[in-house]
C-alpha positions in Angstrom: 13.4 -12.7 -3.5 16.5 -10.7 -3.8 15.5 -9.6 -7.0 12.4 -8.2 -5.6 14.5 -6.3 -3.2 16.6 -4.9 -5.5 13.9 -3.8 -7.7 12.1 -2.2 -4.9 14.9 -0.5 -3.9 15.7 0.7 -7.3 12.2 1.8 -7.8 12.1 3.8 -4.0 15.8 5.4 -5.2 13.8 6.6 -8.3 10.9 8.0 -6.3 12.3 9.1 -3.3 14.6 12.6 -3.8 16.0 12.0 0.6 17.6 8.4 -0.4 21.0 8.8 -1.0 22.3 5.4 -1.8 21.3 1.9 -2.5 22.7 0.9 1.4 21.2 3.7 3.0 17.8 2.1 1.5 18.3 -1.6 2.9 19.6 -0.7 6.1 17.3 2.6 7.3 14.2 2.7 5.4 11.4 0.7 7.4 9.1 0.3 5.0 11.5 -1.9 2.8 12.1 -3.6 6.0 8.4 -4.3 6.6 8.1 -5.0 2.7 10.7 -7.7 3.5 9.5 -8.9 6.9 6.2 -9.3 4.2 7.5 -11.6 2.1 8.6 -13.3 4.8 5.9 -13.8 6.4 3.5 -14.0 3.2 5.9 -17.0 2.7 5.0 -19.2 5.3 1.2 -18.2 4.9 0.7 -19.5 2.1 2.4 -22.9 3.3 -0.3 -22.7 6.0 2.1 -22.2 8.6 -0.4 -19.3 10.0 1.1 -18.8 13.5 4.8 -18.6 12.0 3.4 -16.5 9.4 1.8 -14.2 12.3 4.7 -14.1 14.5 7.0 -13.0 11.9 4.9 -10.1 10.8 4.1 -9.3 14.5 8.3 -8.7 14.6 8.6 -6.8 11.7 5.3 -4.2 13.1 7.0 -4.0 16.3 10.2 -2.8 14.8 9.0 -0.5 11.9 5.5 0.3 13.7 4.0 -1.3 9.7 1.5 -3.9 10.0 0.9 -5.7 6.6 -1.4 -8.5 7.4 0.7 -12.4 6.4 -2.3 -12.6 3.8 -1.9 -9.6 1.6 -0.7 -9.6 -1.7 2.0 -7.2 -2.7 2.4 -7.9 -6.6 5.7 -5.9 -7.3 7.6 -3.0 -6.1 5.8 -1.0 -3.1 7.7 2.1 -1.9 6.3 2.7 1.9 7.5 6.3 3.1 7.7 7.2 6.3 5.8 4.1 6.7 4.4 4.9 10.4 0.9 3.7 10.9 0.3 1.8 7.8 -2.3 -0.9 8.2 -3.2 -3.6 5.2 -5.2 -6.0 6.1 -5.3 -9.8 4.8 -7.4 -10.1 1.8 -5.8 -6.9 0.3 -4.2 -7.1 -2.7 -1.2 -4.0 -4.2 -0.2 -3.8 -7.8 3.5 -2.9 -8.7 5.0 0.7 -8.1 2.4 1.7 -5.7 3.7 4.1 -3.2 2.1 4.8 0.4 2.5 7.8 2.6 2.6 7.4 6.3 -0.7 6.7 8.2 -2.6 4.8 5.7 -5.0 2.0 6.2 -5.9 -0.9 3.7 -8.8 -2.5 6.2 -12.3 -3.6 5.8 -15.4 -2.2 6.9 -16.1 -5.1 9.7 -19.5 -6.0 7.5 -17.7 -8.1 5.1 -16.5 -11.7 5.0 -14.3 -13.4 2.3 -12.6 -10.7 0.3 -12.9 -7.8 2.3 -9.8 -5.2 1.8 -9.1 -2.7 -0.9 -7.1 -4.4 -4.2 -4.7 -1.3 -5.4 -3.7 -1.1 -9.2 -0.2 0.0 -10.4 1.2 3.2 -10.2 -1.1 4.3 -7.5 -0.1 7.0 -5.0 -1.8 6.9 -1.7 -1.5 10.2 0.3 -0.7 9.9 4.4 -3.6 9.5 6.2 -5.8 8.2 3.9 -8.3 5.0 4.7 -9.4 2.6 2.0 -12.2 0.7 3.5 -13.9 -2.4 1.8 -13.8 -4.8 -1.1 -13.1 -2.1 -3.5 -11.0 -1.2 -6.5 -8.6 1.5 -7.2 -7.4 1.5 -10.5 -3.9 2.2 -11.9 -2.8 5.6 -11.8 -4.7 6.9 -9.4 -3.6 9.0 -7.0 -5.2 9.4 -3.5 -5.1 12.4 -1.3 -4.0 12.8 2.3 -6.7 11.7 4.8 -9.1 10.5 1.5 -11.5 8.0 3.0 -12.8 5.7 0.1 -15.4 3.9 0.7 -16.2 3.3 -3.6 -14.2 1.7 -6.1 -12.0 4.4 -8.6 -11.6 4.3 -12.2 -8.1 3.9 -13.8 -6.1 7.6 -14.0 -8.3 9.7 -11.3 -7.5 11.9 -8.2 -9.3 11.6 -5.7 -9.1 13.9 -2.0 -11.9 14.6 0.7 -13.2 12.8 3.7 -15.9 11.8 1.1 -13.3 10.4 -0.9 -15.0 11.7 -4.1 -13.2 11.8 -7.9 -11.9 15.6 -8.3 -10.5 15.1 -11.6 -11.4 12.7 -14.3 -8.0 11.2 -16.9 -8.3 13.4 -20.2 -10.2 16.4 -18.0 -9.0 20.0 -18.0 -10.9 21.0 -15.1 -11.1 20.3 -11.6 -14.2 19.0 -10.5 -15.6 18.4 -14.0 -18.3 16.1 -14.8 -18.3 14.0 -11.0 
């Protein structure tokens, strides 16, 4: 676990032009401290120890206002910034370097049972605001605009912005807005 720290730290350092040093990260960034609080808590989940699992997190989102549900799956370095309203719910699952912007939500439509949250690829960027709703995809290098709602699974390498949450720009395409 400390070498997931470490590399999340590095990779927020990388990523982030305001962080200063590698202690200023661990001890004033909240969205390291709810990544940790996730592990945590993700943990003692999966030893189906649900209500120690629940309280933990409940801890963690009371102190860095961050609720990642005990059940997600964060699979390598996640930068939160800002961190502030983020919501990811239990069946979601987050590749490695994925960064999320302040305000974000990783939930479900309320119509779905089983695996109902959004599974993120690598290198995604998700914009503040933005809600990803469902058992959909979003695939690596995507990025996703400020207040996107996406209600459709994305492609590997698109951008996508609008409260229709449509593709704007295809991987390989000169021109916004081409061929969507």
């Amino acid at each position: 676990m400390i070498k997931e720290i470490n590399d999340t730290i590095d990779f927020i350092m990388k990523n982030d032009p305001a962080s200063k040093s590698k202690l200023e990260v661990l001890l004033l960034y909240p969205g390291l401290h709810a990544v940790i609080g996730h592990k945590i808590s993700n943990f003692l989940y999966r030893k189906d120890l649900f209500f120690s699992a629940r309280l933990i997190s409940q801890m963690f989102r009371f102190f860095t206002n961050i609720e990642i549900h005990p059940g997600a799956q964060i699979n390598g370095t996640l930068f939160i910034d800002h961190g502030a309203g983020i919501v990811i719910g239990e069946t979601a699952i987050i590749g490695n370097e994925v960064t999320i912007y302040h305000g974000v939500t990783l939930g479900g439509t309320g119509k779905e049972t089983g695996k109902r949250h959004p599974t993120i690829g690598d290198g995604v960027v998700i914009g503040a605001g933005a809600k990803l709703l469902g058992s959909i995809e979003i695939g690596n290098n995507v990025k996703i605009g400020a207040n996107s709602v996406v209600l459709k699974s994305i492609p590997d390498g698109c951008t996508v912005v609008g409260t229709e949450g449509r593709i704007v720009k295809r991987p390989n395409s000169k021109s916004i807005l081409s061929d969507c």
